[in-house]
N, C-alpha and C positions, 0 to 999 in steps of 0.2 A: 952667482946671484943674478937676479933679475934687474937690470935697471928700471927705474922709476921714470917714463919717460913720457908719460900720459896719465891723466887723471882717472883713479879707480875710486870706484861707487858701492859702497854697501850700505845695507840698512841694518839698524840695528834698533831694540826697543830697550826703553830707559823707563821703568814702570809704565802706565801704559799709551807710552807717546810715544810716536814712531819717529826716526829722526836717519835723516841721509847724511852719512861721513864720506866726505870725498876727501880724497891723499892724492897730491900730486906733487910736482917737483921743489915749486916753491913749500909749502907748508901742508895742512890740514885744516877740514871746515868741516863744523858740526852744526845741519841748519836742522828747526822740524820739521817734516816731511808734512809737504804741500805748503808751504813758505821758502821767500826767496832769502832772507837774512837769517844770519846763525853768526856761533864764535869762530874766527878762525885765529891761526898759532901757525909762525912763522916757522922754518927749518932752525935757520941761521938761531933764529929767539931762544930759539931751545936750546942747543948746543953753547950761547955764551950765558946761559942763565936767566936773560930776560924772558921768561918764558910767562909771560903775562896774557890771558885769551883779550882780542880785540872784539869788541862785540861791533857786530856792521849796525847800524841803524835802523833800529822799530827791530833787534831780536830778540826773543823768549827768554826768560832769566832760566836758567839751567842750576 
């Protein structure tokens, strides 16, 4: 396997809004594409069940 050792960028569409997923080592972030806030979700959050999205401030309801 690949370590996870820098943040990777894809885009993906969620009907028809564009939206950048970035995965990096700490967690993941789901922002809209061409905004700077979105949800993100810890590594650790996930693995002990807290897996609760934290929405950053002023993000898009998803």
């Amino acid at each position: 396997m690949t370590p996870l050792d820098k943040p990777l960028r894809r885009e993906l569409t969620i009907g028809e809004q564009a939206y950048t997923l970035t995965i990096d080592p700490t967690g993941l972030k789901l922002v809209q594409k061409g905004r700077r806030n979105g949800v993100e979700m810890r590594w650790a959050d996930l693995v002990t069940g807290d897996a609760t999205p934290v929405a950053t401030p002023q993000a898009p309801s998803l």
